[in-house]
C-alpha positions as CSV (number, residue, x, y, z in Angstrom):
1,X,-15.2,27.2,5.8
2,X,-12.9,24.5,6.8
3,X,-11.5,23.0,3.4
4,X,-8.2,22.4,2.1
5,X,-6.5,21.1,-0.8
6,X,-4.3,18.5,-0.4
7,X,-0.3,19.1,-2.2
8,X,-2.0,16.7,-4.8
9,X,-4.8,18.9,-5.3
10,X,-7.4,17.0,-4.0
11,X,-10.0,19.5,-1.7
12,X,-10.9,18.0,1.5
13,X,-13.6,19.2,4.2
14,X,-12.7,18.6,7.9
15,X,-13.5,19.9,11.6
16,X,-11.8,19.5,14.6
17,X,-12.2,19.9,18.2
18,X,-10.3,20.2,21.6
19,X,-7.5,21.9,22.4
20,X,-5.5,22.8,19.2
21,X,-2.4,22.2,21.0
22,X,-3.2,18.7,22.3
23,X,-1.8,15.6,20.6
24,X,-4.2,15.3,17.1
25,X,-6.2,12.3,17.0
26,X,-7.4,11.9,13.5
27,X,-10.9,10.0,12.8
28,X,-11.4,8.5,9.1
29,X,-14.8,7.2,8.5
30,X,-15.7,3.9,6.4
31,X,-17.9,3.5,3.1
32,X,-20.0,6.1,2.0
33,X,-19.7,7.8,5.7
34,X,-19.6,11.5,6.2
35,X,-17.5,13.1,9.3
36,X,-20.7,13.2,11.1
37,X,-20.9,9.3,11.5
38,X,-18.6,10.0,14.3
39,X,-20.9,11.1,17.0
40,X,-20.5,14.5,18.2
41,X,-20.8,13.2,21.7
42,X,-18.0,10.5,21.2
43,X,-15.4,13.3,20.0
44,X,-16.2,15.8,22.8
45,X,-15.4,12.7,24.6
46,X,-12.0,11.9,23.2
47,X,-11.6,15.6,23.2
48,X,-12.2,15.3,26.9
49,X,-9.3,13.0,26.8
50,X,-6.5,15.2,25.6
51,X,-6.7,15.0,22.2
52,X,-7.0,17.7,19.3
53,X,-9.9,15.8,17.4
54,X,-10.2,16.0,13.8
55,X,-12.5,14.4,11.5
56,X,-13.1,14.8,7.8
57,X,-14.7,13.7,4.9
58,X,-13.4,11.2,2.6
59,X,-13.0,11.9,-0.9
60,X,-16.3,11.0,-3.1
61,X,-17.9,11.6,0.2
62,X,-20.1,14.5,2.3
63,X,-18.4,18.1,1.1
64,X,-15.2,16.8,-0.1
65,X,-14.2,16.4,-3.9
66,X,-15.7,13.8,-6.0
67,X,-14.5,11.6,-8.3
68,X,-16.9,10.8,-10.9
69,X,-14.8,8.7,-13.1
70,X,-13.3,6.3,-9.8
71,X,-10.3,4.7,-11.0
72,X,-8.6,5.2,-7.4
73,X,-7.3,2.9,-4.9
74,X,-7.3,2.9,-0.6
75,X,-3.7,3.8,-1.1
76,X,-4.9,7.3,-3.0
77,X,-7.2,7.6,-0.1
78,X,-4.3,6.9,2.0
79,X,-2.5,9.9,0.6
80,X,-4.9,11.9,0.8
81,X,-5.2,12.0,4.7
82,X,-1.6,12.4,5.0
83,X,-1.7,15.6,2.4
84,X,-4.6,16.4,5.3
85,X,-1.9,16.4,8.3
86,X,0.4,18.1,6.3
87,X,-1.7,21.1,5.2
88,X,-2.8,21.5,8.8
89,X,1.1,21.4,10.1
90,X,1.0,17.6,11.2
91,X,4.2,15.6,10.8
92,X,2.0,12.8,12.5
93,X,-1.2,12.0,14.4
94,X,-2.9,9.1,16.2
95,X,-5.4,7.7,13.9
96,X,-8.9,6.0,14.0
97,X,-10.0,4.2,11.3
98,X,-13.5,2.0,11.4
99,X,-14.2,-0.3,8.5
100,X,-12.8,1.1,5.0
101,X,-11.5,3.6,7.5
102,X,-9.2,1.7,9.2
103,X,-8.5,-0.2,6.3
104,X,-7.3,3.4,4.6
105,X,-5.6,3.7,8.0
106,X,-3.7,0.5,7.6
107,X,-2.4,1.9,4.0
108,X,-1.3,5.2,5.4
109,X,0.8,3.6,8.1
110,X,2.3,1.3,5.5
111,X,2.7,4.2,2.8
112,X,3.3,7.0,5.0
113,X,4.6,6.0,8.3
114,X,6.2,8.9,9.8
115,X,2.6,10.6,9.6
116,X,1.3,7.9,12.5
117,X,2.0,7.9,15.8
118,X,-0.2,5.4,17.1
119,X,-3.3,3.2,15.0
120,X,-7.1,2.1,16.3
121,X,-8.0,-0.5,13.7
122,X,-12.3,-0.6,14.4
123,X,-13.9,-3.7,12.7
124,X,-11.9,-3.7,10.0
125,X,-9.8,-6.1,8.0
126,X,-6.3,-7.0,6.2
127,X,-8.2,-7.1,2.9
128,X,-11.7,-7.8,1.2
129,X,-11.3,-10.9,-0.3
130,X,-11.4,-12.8,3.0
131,X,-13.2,-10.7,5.5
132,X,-15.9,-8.6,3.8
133,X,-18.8,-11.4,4.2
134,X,-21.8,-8.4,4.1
135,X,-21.4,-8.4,-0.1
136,X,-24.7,-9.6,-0.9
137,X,-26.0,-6.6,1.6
138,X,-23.6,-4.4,0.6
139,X,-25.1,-5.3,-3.1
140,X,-28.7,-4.7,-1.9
141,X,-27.5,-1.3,-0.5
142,X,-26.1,0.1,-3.8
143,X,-28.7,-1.5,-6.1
144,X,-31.4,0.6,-3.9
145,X,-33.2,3.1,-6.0
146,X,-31.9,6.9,-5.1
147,X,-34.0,9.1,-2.3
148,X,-36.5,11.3,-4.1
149,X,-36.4,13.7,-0.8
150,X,-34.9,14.0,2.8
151,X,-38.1,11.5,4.4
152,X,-36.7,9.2,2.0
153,X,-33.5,9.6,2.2
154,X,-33.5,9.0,6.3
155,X,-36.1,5.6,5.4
156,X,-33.1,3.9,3.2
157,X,-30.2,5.5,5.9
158,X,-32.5,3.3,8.3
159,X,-32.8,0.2,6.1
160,X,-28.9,0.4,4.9
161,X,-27.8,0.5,8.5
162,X,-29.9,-2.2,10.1
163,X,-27.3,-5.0,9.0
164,X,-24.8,-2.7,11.3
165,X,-26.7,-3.4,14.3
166,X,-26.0,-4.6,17.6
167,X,-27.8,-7.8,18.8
168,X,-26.4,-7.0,22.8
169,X,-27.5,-3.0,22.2
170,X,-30.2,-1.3,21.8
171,X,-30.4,0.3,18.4
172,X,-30.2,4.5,18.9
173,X,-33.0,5.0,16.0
174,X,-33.6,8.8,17.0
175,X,-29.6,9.1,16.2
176,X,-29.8,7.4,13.3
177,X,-32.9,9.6,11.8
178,X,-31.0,12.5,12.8
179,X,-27.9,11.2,11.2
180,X,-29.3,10.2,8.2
181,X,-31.2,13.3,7.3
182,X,-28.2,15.3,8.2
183,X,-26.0,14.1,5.8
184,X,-28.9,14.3,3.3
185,X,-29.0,17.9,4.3
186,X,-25.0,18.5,3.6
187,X,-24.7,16.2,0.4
188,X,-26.4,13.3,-1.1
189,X,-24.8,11.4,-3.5
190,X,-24.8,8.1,-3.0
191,X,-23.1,7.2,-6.3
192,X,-19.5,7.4,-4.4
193,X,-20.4,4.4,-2.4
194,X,-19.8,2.6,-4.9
195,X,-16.4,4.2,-6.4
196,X,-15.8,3.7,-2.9
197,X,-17.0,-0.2,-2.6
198,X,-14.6,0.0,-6.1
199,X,-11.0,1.0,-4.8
200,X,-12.1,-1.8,-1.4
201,X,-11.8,-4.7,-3.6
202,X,-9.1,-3.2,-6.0
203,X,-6.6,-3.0,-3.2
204,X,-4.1,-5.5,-2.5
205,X,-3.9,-7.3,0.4
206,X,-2.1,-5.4,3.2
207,X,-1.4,-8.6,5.6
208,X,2.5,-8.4,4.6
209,X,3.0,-5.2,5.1
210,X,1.6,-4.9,8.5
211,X,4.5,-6.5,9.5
212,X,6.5,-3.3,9.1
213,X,3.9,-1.2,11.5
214,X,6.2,-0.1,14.4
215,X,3.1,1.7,16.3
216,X,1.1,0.9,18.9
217,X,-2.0,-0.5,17.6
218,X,-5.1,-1.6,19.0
219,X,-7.9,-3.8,17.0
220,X,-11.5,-3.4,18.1
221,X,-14.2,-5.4,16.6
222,X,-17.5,-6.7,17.4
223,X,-18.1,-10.5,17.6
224,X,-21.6,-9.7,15.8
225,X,-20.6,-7.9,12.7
226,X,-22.0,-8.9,10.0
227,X,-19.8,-7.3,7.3
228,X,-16.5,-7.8,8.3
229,X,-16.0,-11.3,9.8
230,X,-14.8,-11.0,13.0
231,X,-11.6,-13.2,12.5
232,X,-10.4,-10.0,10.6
233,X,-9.3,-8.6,14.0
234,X,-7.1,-11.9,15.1
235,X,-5.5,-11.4,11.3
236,X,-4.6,-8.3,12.0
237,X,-3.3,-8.9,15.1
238,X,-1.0,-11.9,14.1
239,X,0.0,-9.5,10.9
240,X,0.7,-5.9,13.2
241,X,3.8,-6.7,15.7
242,X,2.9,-6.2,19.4
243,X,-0.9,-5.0,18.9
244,X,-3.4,-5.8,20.8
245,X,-7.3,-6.8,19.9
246,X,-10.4,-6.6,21.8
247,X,-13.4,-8.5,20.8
248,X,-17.1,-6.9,22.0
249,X,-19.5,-9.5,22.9
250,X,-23.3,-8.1,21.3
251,X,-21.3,-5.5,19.0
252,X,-22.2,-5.2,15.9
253,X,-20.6,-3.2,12.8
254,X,-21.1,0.4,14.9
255,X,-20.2,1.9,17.9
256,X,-23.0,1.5,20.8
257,X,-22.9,3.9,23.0
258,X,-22.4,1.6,25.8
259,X,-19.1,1.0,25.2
260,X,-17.9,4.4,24.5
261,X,-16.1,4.5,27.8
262,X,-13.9,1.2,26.5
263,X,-13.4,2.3,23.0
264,X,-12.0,5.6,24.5
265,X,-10.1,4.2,27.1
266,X,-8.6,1.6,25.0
267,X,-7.9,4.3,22.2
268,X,-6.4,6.5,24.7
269,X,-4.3,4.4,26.5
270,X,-2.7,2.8,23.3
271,X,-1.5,6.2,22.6
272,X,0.6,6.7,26.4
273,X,3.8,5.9,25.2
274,X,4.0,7.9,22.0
């Protein structure tokens, strides 16, 4: 089975995919998300590519180690994906971070920067206290009562989800029922959510330190989203030196198929000259 422990001893679940000698592209998922949020079609396209694709589960999240007690910040989550490289023989990867993702993305380039070669930053933000404007749904989400099976479990996935729509897109409900019992199927515990939701707002705000980021970054956002505002991308591209940012008209807080073509084209060619 593909786990590891981290030199801190924290024991991660990944996959990858592609070419084990191809340049790594490493995917980090947002809140409460388990490595199969990224769409298995997606990776075989960025595998497709040239990259070695790996995704993994966050900890308090899917098959990795939980934290019962919380008590952590992004950064800890942040060293945790570099311990991943490292295990696996990275000095350094591209990275792919969406939502709490890239915001645990932004940490590890600003705590760890020798690890990243290159940063996609996907409707994400410089910090919570200004951007997260979903709280009151992200507030109805955790005060939900817990699935009693797997048909309810997929109902809630359904309802907790339908804020991250696209208006401009149709919604992919028979991947989203999938998805949702899936990761009902690997692990449910919702409860880390909210440890999660916990080190979000405990962080300090990144915007200074993303002046140091010496990679090529790109920003992707949607100009729908209704949980990160939207002017979190043009703050992140004032704060990163030399990044660029792409707003999607229609897009909401997920990746529509649609625009999979763009996303991988602009993830791709921000990586050329690394």
């Amino acid at each position: 089975m593909p786990y590891l422990s981290t030199p801190a001893g924290v024991r991660l679940y990944y996959d990858d995919l592609g070419d084990p000698e191809a340049p790594p592209l490493l995917l980090i998922q947002g809140l409460g998300a388990q490595l199969l949020g990224w769409h298995p079609e997606l990776c075989a396209a960025l595998a497709d590519a040239g990259f070695r694709v790996i995704r993994f589960d966050n900890r308090d999240t899917g098959l990795s180690q939980k934290f019962p007690d919380g008590g952590y910040l992004l950064s800890d989550l942040a060293a945790d994906t570099a311990g991943l490289l490292r295990v696996l023989g990275l000095d350094s990867a591209h990275i792919a971070g969406q939502s709490m993702g890239g915001m645990v993305a932004q940490q590890l380039a600003i705590d760890h920067p020798a690890a990243v070669r290159s940063l996609a930053l996907i409707y994400t933000a410089p910090n919570s206290a200004d951007f997260a404007v979903g709280t009151d749904l992200l507030a109805e989400r955790m005060a939900l009562p817990r699935a009693r099976n797997r048909a309810e479990a997929v109902e809630l996935y359904l309802r907790n989800e339908a804020p991250c729509s696209s208006p401009g897109y149709p919604v992919d409900t028979a991947w989203l029922r999938e998805l949702g019992g899936l990761m009902y199927d690997r692990d449910y515990d919702p409860d880390g959510a909210a440890r999660q939701l916990a080190a979000v707002f405990a962080s300090p705000d990144r915007t200074r330190a993303l002046g140091r980021v010496a990679v090529p970054t790109t920003i992707l956002h949607g100009d729908s989203d209704q949980l990160i505002d939207p002017a979190a991308a043009t703050a992140l591209h004032r704060a990163i030196p030399d990044s660029t940012c792409t707003i999607f008209p229609g897009m909401g807080h997920e990746l529509p198929r649609a625009l999979w073509p763009d996303i991988r084209a602009l993830i791709h060619d921000n990586t050329r000259n690394t």
